[in-house]
N, CA and C atoms as a LAMMPS dump frame, in Angstrom:
ITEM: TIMESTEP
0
ITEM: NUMBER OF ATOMS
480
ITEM: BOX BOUNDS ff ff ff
-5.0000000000000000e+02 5.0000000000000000e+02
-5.0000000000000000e+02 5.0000000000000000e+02
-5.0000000000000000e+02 5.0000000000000000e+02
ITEM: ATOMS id mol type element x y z
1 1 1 N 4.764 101.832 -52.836
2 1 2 C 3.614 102.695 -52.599
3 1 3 C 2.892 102.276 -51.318
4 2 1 N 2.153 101.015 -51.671
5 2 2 C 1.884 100.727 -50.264
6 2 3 C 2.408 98.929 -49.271
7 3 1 N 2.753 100.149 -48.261
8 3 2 C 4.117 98.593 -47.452
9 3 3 C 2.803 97.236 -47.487
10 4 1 N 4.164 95.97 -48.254
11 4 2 C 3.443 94.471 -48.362
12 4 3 C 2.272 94.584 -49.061
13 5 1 N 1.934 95.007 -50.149
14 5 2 C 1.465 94.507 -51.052
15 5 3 C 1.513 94.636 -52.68
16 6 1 N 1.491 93.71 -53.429
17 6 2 C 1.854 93.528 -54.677
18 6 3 C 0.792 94.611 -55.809
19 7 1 N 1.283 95.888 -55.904
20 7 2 C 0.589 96.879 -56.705
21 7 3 C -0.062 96.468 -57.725
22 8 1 N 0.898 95.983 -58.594
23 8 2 C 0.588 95.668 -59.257
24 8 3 C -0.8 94.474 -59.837
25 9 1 N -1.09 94.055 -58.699
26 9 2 C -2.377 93.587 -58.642
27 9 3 C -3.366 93.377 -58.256
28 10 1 N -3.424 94.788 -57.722
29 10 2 C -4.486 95.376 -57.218
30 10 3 C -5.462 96.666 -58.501
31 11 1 N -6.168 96.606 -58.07
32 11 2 C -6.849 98.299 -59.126
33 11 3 C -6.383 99.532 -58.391
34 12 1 N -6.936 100.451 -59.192
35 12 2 C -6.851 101.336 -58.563
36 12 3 C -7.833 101.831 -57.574
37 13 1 N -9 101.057 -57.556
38 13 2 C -9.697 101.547 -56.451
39 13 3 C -9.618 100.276 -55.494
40 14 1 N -9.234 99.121 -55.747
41 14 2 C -8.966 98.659 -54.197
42 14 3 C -7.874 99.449 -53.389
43 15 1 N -6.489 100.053 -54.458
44 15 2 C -6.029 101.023 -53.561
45 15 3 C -6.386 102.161 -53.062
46 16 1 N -7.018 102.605 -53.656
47 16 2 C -7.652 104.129 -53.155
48 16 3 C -9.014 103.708 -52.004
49 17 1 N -9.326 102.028 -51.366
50 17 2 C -9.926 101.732 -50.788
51 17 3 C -8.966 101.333 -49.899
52 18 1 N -7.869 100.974 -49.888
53 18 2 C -7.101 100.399 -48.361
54 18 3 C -6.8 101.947 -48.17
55 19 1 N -6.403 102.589 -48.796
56 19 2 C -5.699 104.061 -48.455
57 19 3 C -6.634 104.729 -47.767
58 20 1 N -8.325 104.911 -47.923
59 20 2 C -9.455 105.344 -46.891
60 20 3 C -9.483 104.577 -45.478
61 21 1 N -9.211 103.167 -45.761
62 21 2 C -9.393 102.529 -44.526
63 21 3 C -8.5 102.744 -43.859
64 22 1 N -6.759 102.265 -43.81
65 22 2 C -6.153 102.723 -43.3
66 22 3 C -5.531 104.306 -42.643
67 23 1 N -5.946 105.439 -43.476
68 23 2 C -6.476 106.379 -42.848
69 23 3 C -7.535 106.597 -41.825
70 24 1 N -8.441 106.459 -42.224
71 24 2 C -10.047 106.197 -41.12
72 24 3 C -9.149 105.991 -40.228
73 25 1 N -8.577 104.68 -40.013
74 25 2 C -8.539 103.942 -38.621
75 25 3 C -7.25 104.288 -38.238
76 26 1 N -6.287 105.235 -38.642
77 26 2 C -5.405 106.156 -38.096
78 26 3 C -5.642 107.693 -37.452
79 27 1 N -6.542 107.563 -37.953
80 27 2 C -7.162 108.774 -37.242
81 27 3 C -7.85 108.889 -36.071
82 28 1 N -8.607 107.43 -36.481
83 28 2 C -9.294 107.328 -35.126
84 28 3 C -8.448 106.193 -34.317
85 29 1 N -7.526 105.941 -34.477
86 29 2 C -6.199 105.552 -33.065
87 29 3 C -5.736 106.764 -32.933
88 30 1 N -5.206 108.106 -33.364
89 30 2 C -4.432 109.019 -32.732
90 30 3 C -5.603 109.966 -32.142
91 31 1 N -6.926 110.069 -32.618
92 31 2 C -7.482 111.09 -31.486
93 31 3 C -7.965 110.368 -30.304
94 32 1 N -7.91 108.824 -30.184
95 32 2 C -8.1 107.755 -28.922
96 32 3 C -7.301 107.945 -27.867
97 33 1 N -5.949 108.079 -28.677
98 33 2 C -4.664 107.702 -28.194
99 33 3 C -4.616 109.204 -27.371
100 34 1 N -4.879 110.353 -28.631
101 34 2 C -4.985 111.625 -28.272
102 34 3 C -5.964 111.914 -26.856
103 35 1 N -7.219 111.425 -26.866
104 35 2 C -7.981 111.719 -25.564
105 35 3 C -8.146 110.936 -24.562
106 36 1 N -7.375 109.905 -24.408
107 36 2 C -7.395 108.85 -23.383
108 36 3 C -7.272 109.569 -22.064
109 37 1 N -6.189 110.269 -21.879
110 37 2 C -5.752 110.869 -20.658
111 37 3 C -6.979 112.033 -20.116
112 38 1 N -7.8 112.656 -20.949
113 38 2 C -8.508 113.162 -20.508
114 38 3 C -9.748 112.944 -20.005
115 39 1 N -10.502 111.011 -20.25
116 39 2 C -11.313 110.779 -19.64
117 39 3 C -11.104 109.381 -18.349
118 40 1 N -9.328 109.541 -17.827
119 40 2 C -9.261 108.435 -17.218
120 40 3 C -10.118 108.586 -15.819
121 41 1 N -10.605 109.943 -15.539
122 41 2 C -11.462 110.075 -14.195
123 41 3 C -12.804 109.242 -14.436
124 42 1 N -13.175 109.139 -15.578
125 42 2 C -14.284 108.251 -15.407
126 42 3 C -14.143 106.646 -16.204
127 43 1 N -14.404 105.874 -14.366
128 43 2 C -14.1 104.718 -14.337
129 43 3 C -15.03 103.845 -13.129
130 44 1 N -14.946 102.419 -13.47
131 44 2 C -15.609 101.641 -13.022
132 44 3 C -14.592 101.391 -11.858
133 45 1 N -14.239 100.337 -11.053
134 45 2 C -13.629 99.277 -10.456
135 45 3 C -12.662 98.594 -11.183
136 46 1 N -12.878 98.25 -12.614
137 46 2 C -11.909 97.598 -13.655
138 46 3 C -11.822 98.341 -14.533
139 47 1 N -12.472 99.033 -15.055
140 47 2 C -11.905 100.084 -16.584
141 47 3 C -11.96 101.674 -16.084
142 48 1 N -11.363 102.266 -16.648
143 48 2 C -11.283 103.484 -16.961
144 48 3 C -12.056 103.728 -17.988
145 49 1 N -12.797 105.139 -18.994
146 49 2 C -12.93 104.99 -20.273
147 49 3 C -11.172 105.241 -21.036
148 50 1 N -10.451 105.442 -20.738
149 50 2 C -8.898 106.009 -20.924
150 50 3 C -8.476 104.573 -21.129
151 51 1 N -8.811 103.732 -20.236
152 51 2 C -8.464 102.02 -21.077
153 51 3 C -9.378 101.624 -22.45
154 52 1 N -10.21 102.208 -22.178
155 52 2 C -11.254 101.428 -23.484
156 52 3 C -10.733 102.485 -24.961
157 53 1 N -10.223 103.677 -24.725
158 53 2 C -9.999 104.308 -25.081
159 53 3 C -8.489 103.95 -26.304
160 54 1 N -7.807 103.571 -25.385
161 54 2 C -6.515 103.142 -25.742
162 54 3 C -6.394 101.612 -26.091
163 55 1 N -8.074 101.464 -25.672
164 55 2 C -7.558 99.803 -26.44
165 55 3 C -8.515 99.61 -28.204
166 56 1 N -9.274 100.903 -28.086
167 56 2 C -9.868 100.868 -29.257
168 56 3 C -8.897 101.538 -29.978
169 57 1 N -7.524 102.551 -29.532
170 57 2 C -6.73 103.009 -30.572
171 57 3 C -5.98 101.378 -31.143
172 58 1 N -5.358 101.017 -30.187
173 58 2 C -4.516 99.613 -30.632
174 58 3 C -4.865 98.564 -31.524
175 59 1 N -6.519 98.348 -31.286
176 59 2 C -6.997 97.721 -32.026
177 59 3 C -7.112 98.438 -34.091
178 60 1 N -7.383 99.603 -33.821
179 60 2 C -7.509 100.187 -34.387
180 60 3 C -5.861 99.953 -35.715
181 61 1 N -5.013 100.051 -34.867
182 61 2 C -3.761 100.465 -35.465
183 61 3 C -3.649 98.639 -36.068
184 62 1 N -4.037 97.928 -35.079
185 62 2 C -3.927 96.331 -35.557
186 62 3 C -4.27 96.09 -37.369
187 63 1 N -5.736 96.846 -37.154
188 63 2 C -6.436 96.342 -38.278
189 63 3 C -6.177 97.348 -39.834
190 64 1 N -5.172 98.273 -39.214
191 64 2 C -5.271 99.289 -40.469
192 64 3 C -3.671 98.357 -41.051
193 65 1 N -2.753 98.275 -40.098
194 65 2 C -1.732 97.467 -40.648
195 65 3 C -1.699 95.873 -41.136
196 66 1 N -2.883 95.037 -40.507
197 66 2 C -3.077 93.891 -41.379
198 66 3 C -3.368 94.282 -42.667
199 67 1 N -4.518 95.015 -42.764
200 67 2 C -5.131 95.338 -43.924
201 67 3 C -3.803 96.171 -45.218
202 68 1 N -2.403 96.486 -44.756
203 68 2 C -1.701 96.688 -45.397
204 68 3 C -0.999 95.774 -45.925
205 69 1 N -0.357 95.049 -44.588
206 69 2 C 0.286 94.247 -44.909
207 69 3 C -0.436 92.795 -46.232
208 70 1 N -1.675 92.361 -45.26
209 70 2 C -2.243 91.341 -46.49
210 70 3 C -3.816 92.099 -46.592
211 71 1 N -3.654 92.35 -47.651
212 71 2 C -5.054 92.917 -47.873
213 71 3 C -5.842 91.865 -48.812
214 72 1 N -6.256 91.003 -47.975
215 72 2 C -7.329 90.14 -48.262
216 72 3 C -9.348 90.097 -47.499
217 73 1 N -9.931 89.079 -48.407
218 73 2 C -11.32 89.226 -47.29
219 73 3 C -11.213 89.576 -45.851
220 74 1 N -10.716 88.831 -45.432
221 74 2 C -10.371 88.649 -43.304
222 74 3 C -10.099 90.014 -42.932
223 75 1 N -8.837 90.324 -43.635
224 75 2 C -7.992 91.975 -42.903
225 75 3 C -9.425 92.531 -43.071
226 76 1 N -9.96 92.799 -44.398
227 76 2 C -10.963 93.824 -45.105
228 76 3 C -12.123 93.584 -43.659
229 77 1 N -12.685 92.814 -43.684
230 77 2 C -13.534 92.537 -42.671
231 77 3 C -13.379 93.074 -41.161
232 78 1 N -12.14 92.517 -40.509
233 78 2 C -11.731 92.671 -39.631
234 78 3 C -11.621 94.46 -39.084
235 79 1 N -11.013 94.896 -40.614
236 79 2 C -10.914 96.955 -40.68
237 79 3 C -12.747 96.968 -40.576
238 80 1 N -13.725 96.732 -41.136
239 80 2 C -14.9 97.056 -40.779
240 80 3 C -15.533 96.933 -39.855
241 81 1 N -15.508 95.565 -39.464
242 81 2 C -15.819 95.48 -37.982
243 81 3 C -15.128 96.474 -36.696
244 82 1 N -14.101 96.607 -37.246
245 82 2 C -13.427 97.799 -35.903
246 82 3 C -13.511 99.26 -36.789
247 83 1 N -14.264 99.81 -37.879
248 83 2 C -14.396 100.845 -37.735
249 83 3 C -15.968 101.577 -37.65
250 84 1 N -16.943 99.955 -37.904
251 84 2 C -18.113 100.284 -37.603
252 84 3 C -18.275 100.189 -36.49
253 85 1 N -17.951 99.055 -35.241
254 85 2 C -18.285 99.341 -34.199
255 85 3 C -17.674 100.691 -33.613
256 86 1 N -16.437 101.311 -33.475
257 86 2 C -16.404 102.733 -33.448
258 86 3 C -17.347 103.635 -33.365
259 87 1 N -17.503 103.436 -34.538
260 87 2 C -18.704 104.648 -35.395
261 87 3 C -20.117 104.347 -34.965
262 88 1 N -20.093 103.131 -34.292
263 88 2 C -21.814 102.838 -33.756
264 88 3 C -21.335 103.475 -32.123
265 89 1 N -20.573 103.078 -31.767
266 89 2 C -20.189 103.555 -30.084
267 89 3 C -20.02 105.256 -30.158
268 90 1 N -19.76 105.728 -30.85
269 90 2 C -19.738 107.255 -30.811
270 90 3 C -21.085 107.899 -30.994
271 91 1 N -21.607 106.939 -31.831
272 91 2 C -23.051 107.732 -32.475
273 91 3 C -24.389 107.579 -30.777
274 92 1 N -23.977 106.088 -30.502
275 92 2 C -24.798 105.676 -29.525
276 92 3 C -24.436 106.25 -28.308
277 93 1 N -23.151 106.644 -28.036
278 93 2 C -22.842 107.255 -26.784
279 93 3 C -23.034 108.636 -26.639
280 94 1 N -23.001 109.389 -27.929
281 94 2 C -23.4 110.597 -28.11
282 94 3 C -24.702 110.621 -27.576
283 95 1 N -26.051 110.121 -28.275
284 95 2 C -27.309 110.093 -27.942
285 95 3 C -28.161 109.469 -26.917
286 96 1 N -27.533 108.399 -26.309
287 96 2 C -28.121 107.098 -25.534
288 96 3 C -27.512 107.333 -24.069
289 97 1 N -27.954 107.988 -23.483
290 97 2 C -27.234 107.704 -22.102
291 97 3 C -27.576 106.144 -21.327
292 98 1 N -26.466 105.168 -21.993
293 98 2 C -26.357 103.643 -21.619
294 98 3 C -26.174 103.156 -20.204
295 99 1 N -25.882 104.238 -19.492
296 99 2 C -25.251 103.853 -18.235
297 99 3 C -24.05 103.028 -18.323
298 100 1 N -23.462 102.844 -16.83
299 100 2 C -22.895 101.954 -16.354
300 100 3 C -22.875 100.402 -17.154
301 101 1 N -22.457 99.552 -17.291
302 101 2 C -22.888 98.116 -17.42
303 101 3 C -21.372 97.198 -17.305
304 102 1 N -21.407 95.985 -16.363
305 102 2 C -20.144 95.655 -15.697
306 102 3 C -19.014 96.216 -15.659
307 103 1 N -17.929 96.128 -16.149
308 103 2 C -16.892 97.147 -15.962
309 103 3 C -16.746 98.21 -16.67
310 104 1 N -17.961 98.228 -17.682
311 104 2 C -17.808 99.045 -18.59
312 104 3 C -18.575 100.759 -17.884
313 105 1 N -17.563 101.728 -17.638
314 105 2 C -18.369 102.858 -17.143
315 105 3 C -18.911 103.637 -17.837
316 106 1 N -19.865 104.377 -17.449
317 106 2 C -21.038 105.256 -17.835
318 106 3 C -20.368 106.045 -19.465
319 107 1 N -20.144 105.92 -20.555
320 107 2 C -19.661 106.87 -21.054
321 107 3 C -20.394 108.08 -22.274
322 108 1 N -21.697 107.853 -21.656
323 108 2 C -22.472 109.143 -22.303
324 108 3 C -21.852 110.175 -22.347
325 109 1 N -21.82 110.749 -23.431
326 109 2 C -21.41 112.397 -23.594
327 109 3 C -21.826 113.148 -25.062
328 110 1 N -23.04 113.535 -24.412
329 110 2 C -23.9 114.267 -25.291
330 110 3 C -24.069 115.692 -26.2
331 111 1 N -22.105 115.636 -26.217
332 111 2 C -21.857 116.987 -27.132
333 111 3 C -20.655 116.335 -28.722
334 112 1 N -20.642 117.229 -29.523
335 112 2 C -20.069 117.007 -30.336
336 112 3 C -18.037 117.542 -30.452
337 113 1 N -18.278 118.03 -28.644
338 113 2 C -17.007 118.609 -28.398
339 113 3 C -15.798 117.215 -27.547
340 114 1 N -14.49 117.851 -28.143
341 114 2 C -13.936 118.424 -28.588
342 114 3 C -14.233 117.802 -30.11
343 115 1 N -13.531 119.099 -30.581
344 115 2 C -13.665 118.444 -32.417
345 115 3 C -12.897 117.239 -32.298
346 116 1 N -12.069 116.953 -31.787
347 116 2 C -11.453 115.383 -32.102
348 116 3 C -12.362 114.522 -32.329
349 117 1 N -13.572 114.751 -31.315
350 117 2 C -14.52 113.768 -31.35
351 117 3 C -15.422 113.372 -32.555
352 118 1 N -15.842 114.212 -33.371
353 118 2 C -16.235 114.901 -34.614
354 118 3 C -15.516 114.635 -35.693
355 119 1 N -14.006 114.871 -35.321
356 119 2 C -12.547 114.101 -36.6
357 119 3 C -12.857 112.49 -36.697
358 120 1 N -12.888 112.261 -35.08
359 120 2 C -13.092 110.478 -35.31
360 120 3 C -14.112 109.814 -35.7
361 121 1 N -15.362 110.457 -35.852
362 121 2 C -16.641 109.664 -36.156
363 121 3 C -16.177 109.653 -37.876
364 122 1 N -15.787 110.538 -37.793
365 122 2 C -15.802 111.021 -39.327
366 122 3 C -14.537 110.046 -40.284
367 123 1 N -13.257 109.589 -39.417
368 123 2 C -12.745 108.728 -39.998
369 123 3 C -13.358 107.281 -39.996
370 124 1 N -14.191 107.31 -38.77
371 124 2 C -14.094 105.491 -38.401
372 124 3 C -15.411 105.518 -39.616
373 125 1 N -16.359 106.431 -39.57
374 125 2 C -17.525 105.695 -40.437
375 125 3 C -16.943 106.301 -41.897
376 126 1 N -15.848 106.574 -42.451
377 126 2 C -15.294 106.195 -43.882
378 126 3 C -14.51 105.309 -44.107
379 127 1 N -14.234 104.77 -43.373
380 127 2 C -13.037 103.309 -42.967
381 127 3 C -14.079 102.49 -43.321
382 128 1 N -14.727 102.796 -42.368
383 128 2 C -16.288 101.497 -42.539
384 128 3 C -16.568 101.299 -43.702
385 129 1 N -17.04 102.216 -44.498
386 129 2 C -17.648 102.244 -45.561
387 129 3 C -16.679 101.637 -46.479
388 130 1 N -15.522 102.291 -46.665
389 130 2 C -14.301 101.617 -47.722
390 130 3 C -14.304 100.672 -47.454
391 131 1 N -13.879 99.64 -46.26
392 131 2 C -13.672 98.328 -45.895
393 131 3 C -14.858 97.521 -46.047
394 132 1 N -15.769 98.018 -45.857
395 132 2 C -16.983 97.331 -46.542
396 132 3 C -16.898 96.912 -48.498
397 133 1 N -16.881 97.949 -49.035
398 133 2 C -16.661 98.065 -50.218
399 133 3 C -15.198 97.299 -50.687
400 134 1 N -14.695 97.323 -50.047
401 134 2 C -13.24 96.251 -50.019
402 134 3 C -13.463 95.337 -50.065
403 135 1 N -14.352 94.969 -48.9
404 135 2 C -14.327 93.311 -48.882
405 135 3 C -15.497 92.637 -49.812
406 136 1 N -16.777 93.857 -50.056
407 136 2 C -17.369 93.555 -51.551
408 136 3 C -16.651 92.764 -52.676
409 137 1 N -15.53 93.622 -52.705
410 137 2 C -14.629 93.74 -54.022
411 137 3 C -13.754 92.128 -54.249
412 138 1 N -13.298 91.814 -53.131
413 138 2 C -12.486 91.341 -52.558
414 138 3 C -13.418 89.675 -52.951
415 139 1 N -14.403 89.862 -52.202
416 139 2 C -15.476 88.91 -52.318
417 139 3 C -15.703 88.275 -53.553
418 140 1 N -16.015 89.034 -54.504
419 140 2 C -16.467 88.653 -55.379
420 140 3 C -15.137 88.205 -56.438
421 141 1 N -14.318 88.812 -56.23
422 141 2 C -12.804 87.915 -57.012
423 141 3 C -12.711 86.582 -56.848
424 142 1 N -12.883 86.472 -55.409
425 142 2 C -12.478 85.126 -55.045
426 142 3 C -13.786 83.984 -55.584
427 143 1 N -14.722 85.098 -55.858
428 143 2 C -15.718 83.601 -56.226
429 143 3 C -15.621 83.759 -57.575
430 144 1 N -14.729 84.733 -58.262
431 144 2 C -14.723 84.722 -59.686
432 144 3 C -13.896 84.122 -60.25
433 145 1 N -12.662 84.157 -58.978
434 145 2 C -11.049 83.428 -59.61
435 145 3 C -11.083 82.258 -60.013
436 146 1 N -11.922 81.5 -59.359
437 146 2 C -11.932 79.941 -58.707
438 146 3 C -12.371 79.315 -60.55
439 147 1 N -13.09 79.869 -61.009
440 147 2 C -13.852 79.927 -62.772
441 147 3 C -13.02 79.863 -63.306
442 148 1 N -12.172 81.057 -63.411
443 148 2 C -11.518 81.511 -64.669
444 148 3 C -10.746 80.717 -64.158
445 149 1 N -9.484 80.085 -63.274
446 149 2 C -8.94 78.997 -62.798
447 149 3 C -8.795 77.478 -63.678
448 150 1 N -10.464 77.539 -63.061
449 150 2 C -11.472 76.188 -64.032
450 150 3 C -11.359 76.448 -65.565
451 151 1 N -11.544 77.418 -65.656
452 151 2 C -11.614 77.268 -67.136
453 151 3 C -10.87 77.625 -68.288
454 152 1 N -9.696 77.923 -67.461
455 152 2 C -8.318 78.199 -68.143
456 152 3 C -7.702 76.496 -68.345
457 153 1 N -7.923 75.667 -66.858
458 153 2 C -7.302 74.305 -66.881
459 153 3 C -7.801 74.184 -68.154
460 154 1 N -9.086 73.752 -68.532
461 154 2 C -9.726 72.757 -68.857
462 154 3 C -9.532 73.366 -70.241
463 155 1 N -9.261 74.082 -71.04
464 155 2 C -8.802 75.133 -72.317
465 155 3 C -7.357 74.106 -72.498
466 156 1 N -6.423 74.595 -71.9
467 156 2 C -5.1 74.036 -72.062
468 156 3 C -5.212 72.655 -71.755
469 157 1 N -5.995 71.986 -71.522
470 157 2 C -5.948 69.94 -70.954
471 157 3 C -6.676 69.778 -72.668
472 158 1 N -7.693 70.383 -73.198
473 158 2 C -8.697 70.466 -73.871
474 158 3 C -7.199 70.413 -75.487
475 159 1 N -6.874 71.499 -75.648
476 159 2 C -6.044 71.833 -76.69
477 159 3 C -4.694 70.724 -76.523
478 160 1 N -4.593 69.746 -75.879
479 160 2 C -2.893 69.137 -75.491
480 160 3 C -3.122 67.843 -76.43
C-alpha cells in the first residue's frame, strides 16, 4: 500500500496522514516544477525565482519520500517544515511586497493567478497541517512506548 513502511503498524489515520502529506507536497513540487520556466525572467545576479522555484519542488519531493520511506518524528517534521514554509512564502508573497533581499529577487505577486498558484497553497498548507498532526501522533508514542516497554520488563522479571 504504501512503499517502505510496515502497515501493519501503523493506524489508520497515521496513514490517511502520510497519504495528505505526501500528496500536499506532490502537488506542490509539480506546480513548482510546473511554473519554474515561466518566472525565470525575474532574477537577481545569483537566483532566478525559476531556481528557487525548482529547488522548493526538489525539496519538496525529498520530504514527501522520506516521510514514505521512514515515517518517523524527523521525516514528519522535516514534511512540515517544508510545507509550512511554502504556505507562509505564498501567503506572504501574495500580500507583502518584500522586495529584493541578497540574491533572493523581488518575488511579490499580488494575484491569485494562475490557478496553479491557488492548487499549491492549497496542498502545501494541508501537508502542513497533516504533518503536524503526524508528528503529534508520532510524538506522543514514543513517549508512551518507552512505559509500556518498562512495564512489560518489569511484569515478566516480576512473575520469573
Amino acid at each position: 500500500m504504501v512503499i517502505g513502511m510496515n502497515v501493519r503498524n501503523r493506524s489508520t489515520t497515521e496513514i490517511a496522514l502520510i497519504a495528505v502529506v505526501v500528496v500536499g507536497l506532490a502537488i506542490d513540487a509539480f506546480v513548482h516544477f510546473d511554473l519554474a520556466s515561466a518566472f525565470a525572467g525575474n532574477k537577481t545576479s545569483t537566483l532566478s525565482e525559476a531556481d528557487i522555484f525548482r529547488a522548493d519542488a526538489t525539496v519538496a519531493l525529498i520530504a514527501a519520500v522520506a516521510l514514505l520511506v521512514r515515517p518517523r518524528r524527523y521525516t514528519a517534521a522535516l514534511a512540515f517544515l517544508v510545507a509550512a514554509a511554502g504556505t507562509a512564502a505564498v501567503i506572504i508573497f501574495r500580500y507583502v511586497d518584500v522586495g529584493s533581499f541578497g540574491p533572493i529577487p523581488n518575488m511579490y505577486d499580488p494575484y491569485w493567478a494562475p490557478f496553479e498558484k491557488s492548487l499549491s497553497v492549497i496542498g502545501e498548507a494541508a501537508a502542513a497541517v497533516a504533518a503536524f498532526a503526524l508528528l503529534a501522533i508520532l510524538h506522543k508514542q514514543s513517549r508512551t512506548e518507552p512505559a509500556k516497554q518498562s512495564f512489560a520488563s518489569s511484569t515478566s522479571a516480576s512473575s520469573v
